[in-house]
MILUM-548943 format. One record per atom (N, C-alpha, C): x, y, z; residue in one letter. Coordinates in steps of 0.1 Angstrom, whole numbers, plus 5000, padded with zeros to 4 digits. Each point is the difference from the previous one (the first is absolute). Example, Ala and Ser with C-alpha at 12.3 -4.5 7.8 and 13.67 -1.06 7.14 Angstrom:
MILUM-548943
513249435078A499150125000A500950125000A499650114993S500950115000S499250115008S
END
This chain:
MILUM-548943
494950114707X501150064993X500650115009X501850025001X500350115010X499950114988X499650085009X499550164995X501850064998X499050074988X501650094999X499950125000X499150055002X499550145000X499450095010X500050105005X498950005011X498850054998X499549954991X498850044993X499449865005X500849914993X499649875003X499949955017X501450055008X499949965012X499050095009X499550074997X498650125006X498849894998X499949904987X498949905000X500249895008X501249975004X499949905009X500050025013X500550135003X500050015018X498650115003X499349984987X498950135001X500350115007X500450064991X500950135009X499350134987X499950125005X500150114995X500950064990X500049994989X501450064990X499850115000X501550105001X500150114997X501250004996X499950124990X501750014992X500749944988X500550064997X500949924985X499749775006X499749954985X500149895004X501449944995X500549915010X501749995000X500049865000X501349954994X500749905002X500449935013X499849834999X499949955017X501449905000X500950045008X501349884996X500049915010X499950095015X500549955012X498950035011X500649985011X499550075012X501450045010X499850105006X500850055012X499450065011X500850075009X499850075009X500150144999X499550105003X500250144998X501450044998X500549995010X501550054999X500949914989X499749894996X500649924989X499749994990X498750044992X498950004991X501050094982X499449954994X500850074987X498650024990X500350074989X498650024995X499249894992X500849885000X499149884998X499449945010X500550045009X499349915012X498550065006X499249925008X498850025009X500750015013X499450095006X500350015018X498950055008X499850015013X498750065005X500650095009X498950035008X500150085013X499350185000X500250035010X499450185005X500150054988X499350104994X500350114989X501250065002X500350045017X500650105005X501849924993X500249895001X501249945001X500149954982X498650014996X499649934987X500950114990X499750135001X500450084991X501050004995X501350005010X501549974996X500249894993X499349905003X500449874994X500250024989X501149894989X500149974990X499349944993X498949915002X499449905002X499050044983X500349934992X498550024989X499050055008X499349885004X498949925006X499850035013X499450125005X500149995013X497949955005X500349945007X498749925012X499550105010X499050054997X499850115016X498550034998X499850115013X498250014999X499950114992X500750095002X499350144988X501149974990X499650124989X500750024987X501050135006X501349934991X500950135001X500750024987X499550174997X500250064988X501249944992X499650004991X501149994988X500649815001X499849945008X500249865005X499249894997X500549884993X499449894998X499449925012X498849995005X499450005018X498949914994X500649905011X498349905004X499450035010X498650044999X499650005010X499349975007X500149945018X499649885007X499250085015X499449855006X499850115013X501149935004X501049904999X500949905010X500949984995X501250124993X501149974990X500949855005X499950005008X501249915005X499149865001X498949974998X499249885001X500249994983X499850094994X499649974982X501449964995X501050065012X501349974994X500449865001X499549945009X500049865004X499049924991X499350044993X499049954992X501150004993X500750104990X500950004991X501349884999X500350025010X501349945003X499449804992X498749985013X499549864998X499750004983X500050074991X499650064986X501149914994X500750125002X501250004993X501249855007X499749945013X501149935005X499349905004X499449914996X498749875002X501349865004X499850015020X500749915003X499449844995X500249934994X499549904998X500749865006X499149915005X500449915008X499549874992X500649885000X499549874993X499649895014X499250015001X499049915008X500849904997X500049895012X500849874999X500350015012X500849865005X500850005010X501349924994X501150075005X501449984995X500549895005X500849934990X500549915005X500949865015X500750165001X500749955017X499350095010X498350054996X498850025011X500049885007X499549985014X499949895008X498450015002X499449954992X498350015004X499749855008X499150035014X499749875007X498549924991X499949904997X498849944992X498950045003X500050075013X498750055007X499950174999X500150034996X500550194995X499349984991X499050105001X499150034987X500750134996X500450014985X500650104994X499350044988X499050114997X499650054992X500950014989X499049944987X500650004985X500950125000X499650114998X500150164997X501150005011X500249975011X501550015002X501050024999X501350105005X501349944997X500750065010X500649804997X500949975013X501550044998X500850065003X501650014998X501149905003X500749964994X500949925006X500249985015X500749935005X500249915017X498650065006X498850024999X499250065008X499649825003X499650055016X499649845009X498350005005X499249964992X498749975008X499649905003X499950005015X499849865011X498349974996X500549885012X497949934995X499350125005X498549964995X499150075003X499950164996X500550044990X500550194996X499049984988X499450104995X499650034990X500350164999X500050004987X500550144992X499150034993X499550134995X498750054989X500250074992X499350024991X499950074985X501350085004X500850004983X500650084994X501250075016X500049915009X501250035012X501149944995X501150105001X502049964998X499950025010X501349885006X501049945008X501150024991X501050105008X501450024994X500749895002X501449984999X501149925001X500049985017X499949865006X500550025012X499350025012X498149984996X499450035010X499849865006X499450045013X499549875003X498850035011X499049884994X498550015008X500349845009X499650025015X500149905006X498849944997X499649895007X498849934999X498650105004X499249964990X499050095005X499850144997X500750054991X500050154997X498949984989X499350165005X499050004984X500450184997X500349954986X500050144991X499350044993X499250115000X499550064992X500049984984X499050114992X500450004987X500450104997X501050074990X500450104995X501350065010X500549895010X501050055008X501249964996X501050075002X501250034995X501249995018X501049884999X500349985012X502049994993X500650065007X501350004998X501149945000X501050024997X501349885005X500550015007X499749835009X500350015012X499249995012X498850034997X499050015008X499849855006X499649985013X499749925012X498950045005X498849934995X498750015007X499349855003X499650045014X499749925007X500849895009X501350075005X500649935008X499850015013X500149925011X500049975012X499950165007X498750065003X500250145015X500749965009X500650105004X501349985008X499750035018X499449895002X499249985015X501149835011X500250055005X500549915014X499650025012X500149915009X499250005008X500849985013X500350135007X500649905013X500249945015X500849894996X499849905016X501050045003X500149895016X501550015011X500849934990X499949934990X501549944990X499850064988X499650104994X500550094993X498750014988X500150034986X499050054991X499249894998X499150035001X498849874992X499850104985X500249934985X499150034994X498749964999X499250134996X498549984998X500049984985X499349875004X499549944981X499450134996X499849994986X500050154990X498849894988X498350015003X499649924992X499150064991X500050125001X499150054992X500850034986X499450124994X500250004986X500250174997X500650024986X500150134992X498750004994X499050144996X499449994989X500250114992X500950014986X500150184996X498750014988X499450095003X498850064994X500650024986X498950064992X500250024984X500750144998X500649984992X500850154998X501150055003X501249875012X500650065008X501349974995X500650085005X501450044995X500949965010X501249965002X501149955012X501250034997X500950065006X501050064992X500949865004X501450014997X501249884999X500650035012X499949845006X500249995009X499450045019X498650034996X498949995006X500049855007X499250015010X499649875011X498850075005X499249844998X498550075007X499949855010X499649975009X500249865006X498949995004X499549864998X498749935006X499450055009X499149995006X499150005010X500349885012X499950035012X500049915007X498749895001X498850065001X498949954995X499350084993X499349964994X499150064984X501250114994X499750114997X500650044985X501050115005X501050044989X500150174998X499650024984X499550125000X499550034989X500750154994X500450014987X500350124995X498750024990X499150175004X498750024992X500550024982X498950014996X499850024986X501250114998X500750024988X500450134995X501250075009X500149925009X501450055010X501749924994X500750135001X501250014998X500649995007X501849935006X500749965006X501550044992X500650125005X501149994994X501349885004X500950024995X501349875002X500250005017X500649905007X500649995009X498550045012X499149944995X498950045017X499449855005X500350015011X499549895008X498450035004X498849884997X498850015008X499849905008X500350025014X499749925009X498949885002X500449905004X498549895004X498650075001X498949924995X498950075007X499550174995X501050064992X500050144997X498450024994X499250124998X499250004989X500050124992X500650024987X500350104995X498550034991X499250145001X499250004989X500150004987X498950104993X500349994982X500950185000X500649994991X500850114991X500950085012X500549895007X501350055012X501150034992X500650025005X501550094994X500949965015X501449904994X500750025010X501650004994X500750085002X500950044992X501849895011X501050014992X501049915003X500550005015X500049875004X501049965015X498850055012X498650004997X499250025011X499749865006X500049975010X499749875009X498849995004X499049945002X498449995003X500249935015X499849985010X500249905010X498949935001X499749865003X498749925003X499250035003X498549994992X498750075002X500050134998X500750104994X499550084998X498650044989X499150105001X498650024992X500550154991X500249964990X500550164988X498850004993X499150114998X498650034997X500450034985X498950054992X500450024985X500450125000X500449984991X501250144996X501250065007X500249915007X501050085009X501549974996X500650105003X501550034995X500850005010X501149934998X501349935008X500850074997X501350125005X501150014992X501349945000X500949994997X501249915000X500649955016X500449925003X500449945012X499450065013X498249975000X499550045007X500049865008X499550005012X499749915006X498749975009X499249885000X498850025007X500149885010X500150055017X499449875004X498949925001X500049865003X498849954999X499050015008X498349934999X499350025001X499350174998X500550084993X499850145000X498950034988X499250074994X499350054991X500350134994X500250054991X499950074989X498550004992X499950105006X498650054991X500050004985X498350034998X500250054979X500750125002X500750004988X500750124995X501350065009X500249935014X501350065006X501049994995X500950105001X501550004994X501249985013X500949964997X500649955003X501650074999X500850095005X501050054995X501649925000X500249994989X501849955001X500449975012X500849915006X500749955008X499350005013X498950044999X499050025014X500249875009X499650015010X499749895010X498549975005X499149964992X498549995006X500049875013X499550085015X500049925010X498749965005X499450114990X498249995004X499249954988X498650025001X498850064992X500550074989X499350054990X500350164990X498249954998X499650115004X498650034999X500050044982X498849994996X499849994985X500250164996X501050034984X500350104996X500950135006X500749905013X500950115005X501049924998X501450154999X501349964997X501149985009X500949935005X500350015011X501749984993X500950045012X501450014993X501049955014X501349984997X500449985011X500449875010X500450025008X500149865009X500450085016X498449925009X498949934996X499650104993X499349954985X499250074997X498950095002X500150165001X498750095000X499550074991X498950045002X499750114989X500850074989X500249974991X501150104992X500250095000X499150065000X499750185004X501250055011X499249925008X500649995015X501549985003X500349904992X501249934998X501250134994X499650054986X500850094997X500150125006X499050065010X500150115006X501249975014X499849875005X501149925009X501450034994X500349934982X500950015000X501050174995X498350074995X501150164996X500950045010X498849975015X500450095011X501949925005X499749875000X501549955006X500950084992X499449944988X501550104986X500350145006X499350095004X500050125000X500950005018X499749895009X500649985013X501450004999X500349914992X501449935002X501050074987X499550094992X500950034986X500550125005X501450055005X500450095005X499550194987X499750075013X499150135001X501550124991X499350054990X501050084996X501149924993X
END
């Protein structure tokens, strides 16, 4: 039953009550929030809010307050509460399933989505409108893959002689772990031989290419228009930011970050941040870029 109260919603996100118990209409954001709504965030920003219902770690006087160690995680509990995406298992009509595609009951497939021979799909995994798995893809369970998406097409490898490119056959395969997420219009492309694999629990925003051969670990984060190049090794946890780029054969350690638009031409040893192109040290990197600013921006 959705809670209407925050008496009520304090029992479901087990939260702390304090304060007058109030009426639950909506949800918003601090700055948008009205007095029926729930919102979260800092006390410091919380106070001004309009918000009924505010989500946060301590109590603030006179204020209807849940309180959490991870407002913004409980608020996410909320949201899934109150806003329960529900999907109907099946596969849709003008789906192209090959006879050989094992597609889990619990499934759902979206309209024009294409899975070639040899693909299987797992528990409770959507395929949006429009994906396509080439032969041989295996997906996970509980993964969620976008419109548009192209996994497991040809690594982009040629070879060459005195009369011009040889393609190199592309015979291996995709495998995406459980949990994984692919934004629209993603490409992840086979392996030349044996696999590329995306780990458990890793995220792919829209528009990112992963190279042949790639091996991405569990709970990576790689955010829009970053390009992977062939063989690259991304350890767990590691963070990509927007149109970064990595050449291949390179490694990324556990936990290295990765800054926006960087150029990685090396290594990133595990838990360090590097920024830039070629990529260095971040640290390093921004102390590079105060000083030019401060070079080149006319004195006085």
């Amino acid at each position: 039953m959705r809670p209407t109260d925050s008496h009520a919603l304090a029992e479901v996100l087990n939260a702390s009550h304090h304060g007058p118990v109030t009426k639950v209409f909506g949800v918003a954001t601090l700055e948008d929030a009205e007095a029926g709504d729930v919102s979260f965030g800092s006390n410091t920003k919380a106070k001004v809010s309009r918000a009924g219902v505010l989500i946060t770690t301590t109590p603030i006087p006179g204020r209807c307050c849940l309180c959490v160690a991870d407002p913004k995680y409980s608020f996410i509990l909320l949201l899934n509460e109150l806003f329960p995406v529900e999907h109907r298992p099946g596969i849709a009509e003008s789906a192209q399933i090959d006879p050989s595609a094992v597609v889990h009951e619990t499934a759902t497939i979206h309209p024009g989505v294409v899975v070639m021979r040899g693909c299987k799909i797992g528990a409770n995994s959507v395929l949006f409108p429009k994906v396509v798995l080439y032969p041989n893809t295996e997906v996970g369970a509980w993964c969620r893959i976008h419109a548009g998406a192209v996994i497991g097409a040809d690594g982009f490898a040629f070879h060459p002689t005195e009369t011009g490119l040889v393609k190199v056959p592309q015979l291996g395969r995709v495998v995406i772990e459980d949990q994984v997420e692919i934004g629209a219009n993603s490409t992840i492309d086979r392996a030349f031989l044996g696999e590329t694999r995306v780990g458990k629990g890793t995220k792919l925003d829209n528009l990112v290419h992963i190279g042949h051969n790639c091996q991405l670990g569990e709970a990576v984060i790689v955010a829009a228009q970053v390009g992977l190049s062939g063989s690259v090794r991304v350890g767990d946890r590691v963070m990509i930011g927007g149109q970064a780029g990595v050449v291949e054969h390179t490694q990324l350690g556990e936990g290295a970050q990765v800054g926006a638009q960087s150029g990685v031409t090396k290594s990133v040893s595990a838990g360090v941040a590097v920024l830039g192109t070629p990529a260095e040290n971040a640290m390093k990197m921004k102390r590079i870029y105060a000083q030019t600013r401060m070079d080149i921006e006319p004195k006085g």
